[in-house]
C-alpha positions as CSV (number, residue, x, y, z in Angstrom):
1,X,-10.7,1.1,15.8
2,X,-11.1,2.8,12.2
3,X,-11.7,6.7,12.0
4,X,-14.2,8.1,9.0
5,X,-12.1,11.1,7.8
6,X,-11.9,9.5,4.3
7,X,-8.5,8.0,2.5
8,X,-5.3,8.1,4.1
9,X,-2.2,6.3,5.8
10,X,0.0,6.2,8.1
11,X,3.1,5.5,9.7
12,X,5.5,5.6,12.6
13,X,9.5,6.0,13.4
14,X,11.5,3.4,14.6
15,X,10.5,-0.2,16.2
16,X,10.1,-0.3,20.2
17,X,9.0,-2.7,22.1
18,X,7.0,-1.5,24.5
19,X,4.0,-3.6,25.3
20,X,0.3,-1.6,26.2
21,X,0.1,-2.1,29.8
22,X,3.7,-2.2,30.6
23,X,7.2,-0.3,31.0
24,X,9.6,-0.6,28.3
25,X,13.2,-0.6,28.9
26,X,13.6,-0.6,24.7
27,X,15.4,2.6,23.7
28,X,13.3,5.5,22.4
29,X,12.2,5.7,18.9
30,X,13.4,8.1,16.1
31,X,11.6,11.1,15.3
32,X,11.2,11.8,11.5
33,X,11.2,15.5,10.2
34,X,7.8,17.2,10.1
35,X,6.2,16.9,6.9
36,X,6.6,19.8,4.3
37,X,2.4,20.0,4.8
38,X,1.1,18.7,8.0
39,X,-2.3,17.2,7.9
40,X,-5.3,18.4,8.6
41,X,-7.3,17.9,11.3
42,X,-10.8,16.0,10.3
43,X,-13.5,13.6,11.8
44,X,-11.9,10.9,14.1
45,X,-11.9,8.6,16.9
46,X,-8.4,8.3,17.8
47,X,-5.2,10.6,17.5
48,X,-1.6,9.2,16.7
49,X,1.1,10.9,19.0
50,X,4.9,10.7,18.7
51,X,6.8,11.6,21.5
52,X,10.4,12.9,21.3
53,X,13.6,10.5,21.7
54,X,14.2,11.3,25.3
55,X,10.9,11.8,26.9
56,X,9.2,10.2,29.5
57,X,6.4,9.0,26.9
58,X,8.5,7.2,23.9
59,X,9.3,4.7,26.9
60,X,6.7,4.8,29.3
61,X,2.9,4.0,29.2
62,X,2.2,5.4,32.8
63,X,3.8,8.8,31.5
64,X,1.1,8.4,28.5
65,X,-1.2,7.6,30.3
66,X,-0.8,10.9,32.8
67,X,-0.5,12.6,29.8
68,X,-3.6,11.6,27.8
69,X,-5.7,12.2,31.3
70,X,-4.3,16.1,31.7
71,X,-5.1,16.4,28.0
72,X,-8.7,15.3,28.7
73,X,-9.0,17.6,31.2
74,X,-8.0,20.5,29.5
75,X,-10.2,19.8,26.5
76,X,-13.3,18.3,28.4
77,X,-12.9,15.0,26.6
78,X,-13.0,12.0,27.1
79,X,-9.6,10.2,26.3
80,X,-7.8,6.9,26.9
81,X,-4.6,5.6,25.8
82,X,-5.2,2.5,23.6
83,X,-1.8,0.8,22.7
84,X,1.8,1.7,21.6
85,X,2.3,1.0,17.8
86,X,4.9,-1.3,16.8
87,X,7.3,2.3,15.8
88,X,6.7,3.5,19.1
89,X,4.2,6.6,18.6
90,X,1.1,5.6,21.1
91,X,-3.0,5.2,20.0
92,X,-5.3,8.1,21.8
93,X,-8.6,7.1,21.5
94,X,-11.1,9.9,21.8
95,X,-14.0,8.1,23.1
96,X,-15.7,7.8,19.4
97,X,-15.6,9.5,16.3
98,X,-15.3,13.1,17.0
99,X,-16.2,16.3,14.7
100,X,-12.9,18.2,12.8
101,X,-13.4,20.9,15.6
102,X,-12.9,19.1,18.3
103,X,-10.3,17.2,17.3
104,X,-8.1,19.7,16.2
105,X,-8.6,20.8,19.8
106,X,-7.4,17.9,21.5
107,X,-4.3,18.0,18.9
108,X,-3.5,21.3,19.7
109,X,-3.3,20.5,23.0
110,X,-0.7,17.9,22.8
111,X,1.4,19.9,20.5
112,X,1.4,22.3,23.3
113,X,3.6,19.4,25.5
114,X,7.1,20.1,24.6
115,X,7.6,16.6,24.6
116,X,5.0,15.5,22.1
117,X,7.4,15.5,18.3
118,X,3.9,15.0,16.1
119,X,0.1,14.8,16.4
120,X,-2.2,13.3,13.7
121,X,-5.8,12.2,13.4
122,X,-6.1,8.4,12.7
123,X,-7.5,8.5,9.5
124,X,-9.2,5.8,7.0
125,X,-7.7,4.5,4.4
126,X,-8.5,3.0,0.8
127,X,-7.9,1.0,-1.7
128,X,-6.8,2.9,-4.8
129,X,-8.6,0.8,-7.9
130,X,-11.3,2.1,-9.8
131,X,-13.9,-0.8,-10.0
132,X,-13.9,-2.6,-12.5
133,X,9.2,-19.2,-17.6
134,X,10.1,-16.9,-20.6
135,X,7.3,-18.8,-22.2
136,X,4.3,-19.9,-19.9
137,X,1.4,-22.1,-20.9
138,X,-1.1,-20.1,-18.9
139,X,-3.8,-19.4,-21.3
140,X,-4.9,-15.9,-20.2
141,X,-1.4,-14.5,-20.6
142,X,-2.3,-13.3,-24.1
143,X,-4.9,-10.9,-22.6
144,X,-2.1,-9.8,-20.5
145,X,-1.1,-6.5,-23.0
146,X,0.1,-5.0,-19.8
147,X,3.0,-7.9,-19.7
148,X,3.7,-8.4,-23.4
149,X,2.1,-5.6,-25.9
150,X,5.1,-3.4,-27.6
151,X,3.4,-0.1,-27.2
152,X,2.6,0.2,-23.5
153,X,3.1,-3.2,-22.0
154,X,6.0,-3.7,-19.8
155,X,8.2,-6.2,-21.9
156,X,8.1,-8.4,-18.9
157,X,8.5,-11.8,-20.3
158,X,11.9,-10.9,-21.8
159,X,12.9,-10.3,-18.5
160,X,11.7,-13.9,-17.1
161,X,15.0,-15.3,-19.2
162,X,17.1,-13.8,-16.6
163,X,14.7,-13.5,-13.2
164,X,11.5,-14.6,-11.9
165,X,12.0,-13.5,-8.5
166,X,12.6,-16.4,-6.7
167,X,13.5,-16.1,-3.2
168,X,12.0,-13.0,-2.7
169,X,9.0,-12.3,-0.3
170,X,6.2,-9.3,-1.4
171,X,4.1,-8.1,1.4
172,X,0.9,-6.9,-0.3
173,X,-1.1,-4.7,2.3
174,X,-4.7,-4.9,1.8
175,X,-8.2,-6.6,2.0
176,X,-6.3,-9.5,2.3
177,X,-6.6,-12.7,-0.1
178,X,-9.4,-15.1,-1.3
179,X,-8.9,-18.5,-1.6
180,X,-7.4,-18.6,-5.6
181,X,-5.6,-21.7,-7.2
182,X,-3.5,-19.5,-9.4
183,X,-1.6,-17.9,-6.1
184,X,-1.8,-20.9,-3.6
185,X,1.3,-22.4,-4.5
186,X,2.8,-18.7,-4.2
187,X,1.6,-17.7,-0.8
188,X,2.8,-17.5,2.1
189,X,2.1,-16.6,5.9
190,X,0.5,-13.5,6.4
191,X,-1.7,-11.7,9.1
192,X,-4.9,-9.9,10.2
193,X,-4.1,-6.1,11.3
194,X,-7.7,-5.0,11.4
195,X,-8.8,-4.5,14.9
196,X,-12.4,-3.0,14.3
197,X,-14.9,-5.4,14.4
198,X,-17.1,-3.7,11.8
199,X,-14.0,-2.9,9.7
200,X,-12.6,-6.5,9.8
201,X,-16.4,-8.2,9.1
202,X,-14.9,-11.6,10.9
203,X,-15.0,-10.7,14.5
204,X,-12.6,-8.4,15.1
205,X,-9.4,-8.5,16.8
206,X,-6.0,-9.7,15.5
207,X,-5.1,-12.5,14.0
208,X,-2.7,-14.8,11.9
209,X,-5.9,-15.5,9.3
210,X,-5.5,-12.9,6.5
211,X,-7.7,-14.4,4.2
212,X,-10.6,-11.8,2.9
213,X,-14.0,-12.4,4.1
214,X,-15.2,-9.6,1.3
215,X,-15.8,-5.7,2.1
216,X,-19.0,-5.4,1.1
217,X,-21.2,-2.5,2.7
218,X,-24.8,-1.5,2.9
219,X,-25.8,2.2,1.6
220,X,-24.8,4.1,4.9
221,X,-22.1,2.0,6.3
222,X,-19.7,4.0,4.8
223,X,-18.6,7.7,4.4
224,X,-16.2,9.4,2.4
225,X,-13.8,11.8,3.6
226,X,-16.8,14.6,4.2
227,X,-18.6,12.5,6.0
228,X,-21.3,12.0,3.6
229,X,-23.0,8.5,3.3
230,X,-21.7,6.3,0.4
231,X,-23.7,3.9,-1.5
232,X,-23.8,0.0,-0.9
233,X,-21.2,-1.5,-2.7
234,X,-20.0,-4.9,-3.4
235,X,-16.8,-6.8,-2.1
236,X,-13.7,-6.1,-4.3
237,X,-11.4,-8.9,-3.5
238,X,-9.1,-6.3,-4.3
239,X,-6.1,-7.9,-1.9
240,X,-6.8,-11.0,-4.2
241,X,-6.6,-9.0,-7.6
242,X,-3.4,-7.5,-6.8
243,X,-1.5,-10.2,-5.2
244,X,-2.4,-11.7,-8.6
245,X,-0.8,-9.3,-10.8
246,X,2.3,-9.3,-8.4
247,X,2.7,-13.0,-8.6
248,X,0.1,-15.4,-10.1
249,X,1.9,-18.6,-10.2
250,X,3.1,-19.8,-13.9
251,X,3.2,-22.2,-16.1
252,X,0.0,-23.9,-14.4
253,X,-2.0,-24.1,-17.2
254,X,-4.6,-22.2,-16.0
255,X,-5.8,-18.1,-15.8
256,X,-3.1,-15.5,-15.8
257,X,0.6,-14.8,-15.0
258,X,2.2,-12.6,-12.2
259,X,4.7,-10.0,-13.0
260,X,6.9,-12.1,-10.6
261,X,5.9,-15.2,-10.7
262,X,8.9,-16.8,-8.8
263,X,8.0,-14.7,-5.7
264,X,5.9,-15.6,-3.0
265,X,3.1,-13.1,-2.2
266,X,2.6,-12.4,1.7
267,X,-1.2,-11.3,2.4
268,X,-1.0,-8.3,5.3
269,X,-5.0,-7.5,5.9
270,X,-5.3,-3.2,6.7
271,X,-8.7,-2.9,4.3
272,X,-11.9,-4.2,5.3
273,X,-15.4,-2.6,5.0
274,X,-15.0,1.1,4.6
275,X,-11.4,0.8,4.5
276,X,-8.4,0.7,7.0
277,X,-7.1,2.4,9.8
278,X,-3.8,3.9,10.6
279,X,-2.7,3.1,13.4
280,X,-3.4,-0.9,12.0
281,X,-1.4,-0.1,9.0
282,X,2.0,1.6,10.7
283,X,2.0,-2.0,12.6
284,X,1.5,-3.5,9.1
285,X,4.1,-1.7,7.7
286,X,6.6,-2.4,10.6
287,X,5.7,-6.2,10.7
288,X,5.6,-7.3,7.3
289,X,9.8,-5.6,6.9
290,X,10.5,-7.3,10.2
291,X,10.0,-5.2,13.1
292,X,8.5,-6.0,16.0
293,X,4.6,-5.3,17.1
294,X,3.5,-5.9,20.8
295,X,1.0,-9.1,20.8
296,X,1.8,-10.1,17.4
297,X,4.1,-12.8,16.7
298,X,7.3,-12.0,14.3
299,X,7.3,-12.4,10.9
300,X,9.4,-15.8,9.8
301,X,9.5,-14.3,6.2
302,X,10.0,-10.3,6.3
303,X,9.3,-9.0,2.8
304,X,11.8,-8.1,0.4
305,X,8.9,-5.7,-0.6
306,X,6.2,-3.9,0.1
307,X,3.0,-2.8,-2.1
308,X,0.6,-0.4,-0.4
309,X,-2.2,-0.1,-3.6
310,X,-4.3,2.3,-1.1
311,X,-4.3,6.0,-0.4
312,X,-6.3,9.5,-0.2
313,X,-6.0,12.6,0.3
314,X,-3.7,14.7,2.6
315,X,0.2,15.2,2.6
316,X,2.4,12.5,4.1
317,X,2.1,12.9,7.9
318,X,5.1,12.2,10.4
319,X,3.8,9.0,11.3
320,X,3.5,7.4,8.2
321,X,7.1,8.5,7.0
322,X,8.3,7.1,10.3
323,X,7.2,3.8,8.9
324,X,8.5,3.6,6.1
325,X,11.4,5.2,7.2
326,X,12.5,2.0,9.0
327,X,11.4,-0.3,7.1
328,X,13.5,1.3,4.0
329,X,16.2,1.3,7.0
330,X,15.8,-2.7,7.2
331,X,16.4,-3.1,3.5
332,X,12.5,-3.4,2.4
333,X,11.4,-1.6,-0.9
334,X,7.9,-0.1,-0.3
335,X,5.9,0.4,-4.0
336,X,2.9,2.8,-3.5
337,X,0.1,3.5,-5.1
338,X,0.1,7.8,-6.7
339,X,-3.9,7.5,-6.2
340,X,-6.7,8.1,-8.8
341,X,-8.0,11.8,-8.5
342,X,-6.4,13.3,-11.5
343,X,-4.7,15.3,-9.8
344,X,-1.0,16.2,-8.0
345,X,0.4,13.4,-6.1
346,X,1.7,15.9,-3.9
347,X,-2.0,16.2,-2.2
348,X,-1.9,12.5,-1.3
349,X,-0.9,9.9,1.0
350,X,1.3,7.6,1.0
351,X,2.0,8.8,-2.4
352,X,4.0,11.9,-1.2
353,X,5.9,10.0,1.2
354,X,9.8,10.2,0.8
355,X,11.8,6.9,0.3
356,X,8.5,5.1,-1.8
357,X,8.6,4.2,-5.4
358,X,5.5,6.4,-6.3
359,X,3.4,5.3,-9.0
360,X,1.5,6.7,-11.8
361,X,-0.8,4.8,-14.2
362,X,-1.0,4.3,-18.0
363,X,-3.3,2.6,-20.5
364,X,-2.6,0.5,-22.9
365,X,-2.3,3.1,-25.6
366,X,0.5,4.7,-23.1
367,X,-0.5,7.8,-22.3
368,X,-1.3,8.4,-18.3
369,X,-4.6,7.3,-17.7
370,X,-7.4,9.6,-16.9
371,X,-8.0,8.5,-13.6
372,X,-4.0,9.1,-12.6
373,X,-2.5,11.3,-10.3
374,X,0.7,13.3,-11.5
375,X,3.5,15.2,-10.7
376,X,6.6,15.5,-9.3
377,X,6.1,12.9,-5.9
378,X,5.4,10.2,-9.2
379,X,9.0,7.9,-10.0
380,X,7.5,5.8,-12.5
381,X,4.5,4.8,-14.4
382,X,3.2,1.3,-14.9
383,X,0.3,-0.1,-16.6
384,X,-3.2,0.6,-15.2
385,X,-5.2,-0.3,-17.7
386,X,-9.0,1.5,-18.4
387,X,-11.8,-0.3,-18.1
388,X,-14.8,2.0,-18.8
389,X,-13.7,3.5,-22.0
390,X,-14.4,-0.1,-24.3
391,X,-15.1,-2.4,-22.4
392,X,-15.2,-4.5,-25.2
393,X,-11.6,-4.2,-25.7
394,X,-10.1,-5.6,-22.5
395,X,-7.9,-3.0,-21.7
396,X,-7.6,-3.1,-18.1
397,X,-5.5,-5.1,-15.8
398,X,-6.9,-9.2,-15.7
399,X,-5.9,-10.7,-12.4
400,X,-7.6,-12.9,-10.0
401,X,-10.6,-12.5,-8.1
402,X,-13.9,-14.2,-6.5
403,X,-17.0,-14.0,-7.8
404,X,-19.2,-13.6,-3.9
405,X,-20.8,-10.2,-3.4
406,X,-20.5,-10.6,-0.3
407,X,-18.9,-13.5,1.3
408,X,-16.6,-15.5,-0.7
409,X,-17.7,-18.0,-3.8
410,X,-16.2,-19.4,-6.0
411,X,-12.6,-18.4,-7.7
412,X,-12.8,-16.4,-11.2
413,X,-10.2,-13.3,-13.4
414,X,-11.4,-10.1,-13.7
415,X,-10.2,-6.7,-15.4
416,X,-10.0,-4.0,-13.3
417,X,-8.3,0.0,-13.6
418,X,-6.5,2.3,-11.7
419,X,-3.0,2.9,-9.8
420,X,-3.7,0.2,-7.9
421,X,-3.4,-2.3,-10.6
422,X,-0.5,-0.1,-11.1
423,X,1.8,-0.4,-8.6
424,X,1.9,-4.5,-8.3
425,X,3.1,-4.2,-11.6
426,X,6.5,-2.2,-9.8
427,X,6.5,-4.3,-6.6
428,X,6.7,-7.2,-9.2
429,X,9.9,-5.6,-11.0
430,X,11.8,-4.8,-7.5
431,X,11.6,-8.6,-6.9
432,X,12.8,-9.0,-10.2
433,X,15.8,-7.3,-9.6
434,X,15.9,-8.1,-6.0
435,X,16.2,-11.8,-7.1
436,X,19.1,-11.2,-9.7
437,X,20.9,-8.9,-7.1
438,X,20.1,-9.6,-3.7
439,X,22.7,-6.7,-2.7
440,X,20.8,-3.7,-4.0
441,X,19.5,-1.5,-1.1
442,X,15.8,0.0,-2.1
443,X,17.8,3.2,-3.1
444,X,19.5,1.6,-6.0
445,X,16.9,-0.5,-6.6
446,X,14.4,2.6,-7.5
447,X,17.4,4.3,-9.6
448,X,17.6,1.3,-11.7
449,X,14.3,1.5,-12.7
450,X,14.1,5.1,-13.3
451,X,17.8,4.5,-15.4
452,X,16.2,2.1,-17.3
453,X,12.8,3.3,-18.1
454,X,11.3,4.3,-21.5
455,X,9.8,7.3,-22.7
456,X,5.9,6.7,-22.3
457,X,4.6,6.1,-26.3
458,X,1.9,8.6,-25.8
459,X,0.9,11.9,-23.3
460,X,1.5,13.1,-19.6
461,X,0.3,16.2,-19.0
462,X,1.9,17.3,-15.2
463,X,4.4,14.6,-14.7
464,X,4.7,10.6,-14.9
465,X,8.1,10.3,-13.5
466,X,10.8,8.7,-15.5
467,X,8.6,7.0,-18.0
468,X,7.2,3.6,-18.7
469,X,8.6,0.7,-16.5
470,X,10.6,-1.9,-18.6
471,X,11.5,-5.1,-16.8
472,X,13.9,-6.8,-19.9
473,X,15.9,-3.1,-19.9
474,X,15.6,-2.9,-16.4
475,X,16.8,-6.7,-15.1
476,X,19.3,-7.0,-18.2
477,X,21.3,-3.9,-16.6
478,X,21.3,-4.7,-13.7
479,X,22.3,-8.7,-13.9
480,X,24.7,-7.7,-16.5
481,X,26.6,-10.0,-19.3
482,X,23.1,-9.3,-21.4
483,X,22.1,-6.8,-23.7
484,X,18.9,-5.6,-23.1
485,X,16.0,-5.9,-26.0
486,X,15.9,-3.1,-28.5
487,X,12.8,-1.2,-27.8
488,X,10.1,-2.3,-30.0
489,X,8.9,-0.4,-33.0
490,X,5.9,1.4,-31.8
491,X,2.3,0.9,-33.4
492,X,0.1,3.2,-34.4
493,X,-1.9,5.1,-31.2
494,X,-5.3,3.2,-30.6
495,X,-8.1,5.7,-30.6
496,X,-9.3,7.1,-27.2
């Protein structure tokens, strides 16, 4: 079911097995610490409750389900439990969306139960782009400056001499992916989380097809966080644009090249028309590291990492840290997305998540572009390219896309801006480094490319982290026996 409280995610504590319907005999999940800022209560149709370690409700559905029915009675609602989450917290549906009033009634009635660890609204979440071999043959690689230009690009073809990130699986939670011949070859099995019908725009329910069947929406369909009606807009294929920049395949002869273009990508769909819901993407975020989800089948290739290029407003909730607690806790690097508002990372989620590489973005003259969030929940800055200021120019991010409005046509590249196009750009350095070090845990993963980053060549006011991303300096350092490039000589600043 997706909410309509505007751009958010989510996440859970630690895997369960409990299956809707049933008793589980699985041991309770973990609670994570309350968030430094809980969330606010806003427009929803479901609530996302975790229940301590040791009560009746992190094991039992009947014990929910008595719950959920007193609740209702005290509020005069109508409630219903919906399903247990793959980290164990449990789906109240409210019985349709809900105004912020009344939900924050029904919240503060389960926070009442002394048994109840957290409470938050199942909110909506979005995609965070702003619309818009050492030596491979593919032709579009020269337009690539955010790969190859000395100034702001990311020196990433040095880095191919020593890793392309082969064997390593990225899990790329989003719209899903079109049909493209420049990522076939570097796909693998992924799934369908979406379990709205209008959301999903492909029937609804859960499934192993994560292609994209587009996002498009009428004027209407959608709202943003205020609940105010948002124009009609077109499909983005955005799944298909970042799986692209994460790991296009090389060498082809054809289009563009992926950051890691020895990985395999692994479509996860959570964004479909108006976005995604959270309680779909804590299941997403526990399947694709290898946990297990009631009624979906496990994940033959867990990912290595993780990119979540989606986001909004709001502090990270309990939920959502729970997620990617565990999946940190199963060895997956999660890459996030710092979001596009110009404003402190802090105030969004997942960005302000602990245990995420956060990311900021730059354009190609390298100062943080003005789209970017900042601050101190940022750990590095990538390439993010801008898109509106000369077009002309080609300075955002050229990946893959489809040309349908709608529905899917036919296969095309595209430049497109914002921290979405960002973070790929990191998700495709940790399988860099995963692939030349298959030891490092996320933690040391992250500190190796914070060690190893560059001064950004031009301005950040509020915080970009530890600088520019550099995968030769990054991957040299950590492979060792090879001295990293010296950093380039930098060229004069392009004008803004």
């Amino acid at each position: 079911m997706a909410s309509a409280l505007g751009v958010t995610l989510l996440g859970g504590a630690a895997v369960a097995n409990a299956i809707a319907g049933q008793e589980s005999s699985s041991a309770a999940p973990s609670v994570p610490a309350a968030p430094k800022a809980a969330p606010a209560a806003g427009q929803s149709d479901a609530l996302i409750v975790g229940y301590k370690p040791k009560a009746p409700g992190a094991r039992s559905d009947t014990a929910v389900r008595q719950d959920t029915k007193a609740v209702a009675a005290q509020a005069e609602e109508k409630l219903s439990f919906d399903r247990r989450l793959g980290t164990g917290a449990v789906l109240v549906d409210l019985g349709g969306e809900q105004p912020a009033k009344d939900v924050a009634e029904v919240m503060d009635q389960f926070r009442a139960d002394p048994d109840v660890a957290f409470v938050v609204p199942d909110r909506t979440v979005r995609a965070a782009a702003v619309a818009s071999p050492s030596n491979p043959n593919d032709p579009r690689l020269g337009e690539q400056w955010d790969l190859t230009e000395a100034r702001a690009g990311m020196n990433v073809p040095d880095a191919w001499r020593t890793s392309t990130g082969r064997g390593v699986t990225i899990a790329v939670l989003d719209t899903g992916s079109a049909p493209h011949s420049d990522l076939a070859a570097n796909t693998v099995a992924g799934y369908d989380f979406i379990t709205d019908a209008f959301t999903a725009k492909d029937g609804g329910g859960r499934d192993n097809d994560a292609s994209d069947p587009g996002d498009a929406s009428k004027a209407g369909d959608c709202k943003d966080a205020l609940g105010r009606p948002l124009p009609a807009a077109r499909s983005s294929w955005h799944g298909t644009h970042v799986a692209g920049t994460v790991a296009a395949v090389a060498d082809n002869g054809k289009g563009v090249v992926g950051v890691a273009h020895g990985a395999k990508v692994q479509p996860v769909r959570v964004l479909g028309r108006c976005g995604g819901s959270t309680s779909d993407i804590v299941d997403a975020i526990t399947w694709a590291s290898g946990g297990a989800v009631a009624g979906v089948p496990a994940n033959g290739t867990p990912a290595q990492v993780i990119n979540m290029s989606l986001g909004g407003g709001g502090a990270c909730d309990p939920a959502t840290q729970g997620a990617i607690d565990s999946a940190v806790q199963r060895g997956t690097t999660v890459v996030v997305a710092a979001g596009n508002e110009n404003s402190d990372a802090a105030s969004s989620s997942p960005a302000s998540c602990n245990n995420v590489i956060t990311v900021a973005a730059t354009n190609r003259a390298g100062d943080k572009a003005g789209y970017s969030n900042f601050g101190n929940a940022v750990d590095i800055s990538a390439p993010g390219g801008v898109t509106n200021r000369n077009p002309a120019a080609l300075d955002g991010i050229l990946s893959t896309l489809n040309s349908g409005a709608d529905a899917p046509a036919a296969e095309t590249f595209a430049f497109y801006e914002g921290t979405s196009m960002a973070a790929p750009h990191i998700a495709g350095l940790a399988a860099l480094l995963k692939a030349a070090m298959p030891a490092l845990t996320p933690a040391e993963l992250e500190r190796a490319m914070k060690d190893n980053a560059r001064p950004l060549p031009g301005t950040c006011a509020g915080g970009c982290g530890s600088g520019l991303a550099d995968a030769a300096r990054t991957v040299a350092n950590v492979a060792g026996g090879a001295t990293p490039p010296e950093d380039p000589a930098s060229p004069p600043a392009e004008d803004e």
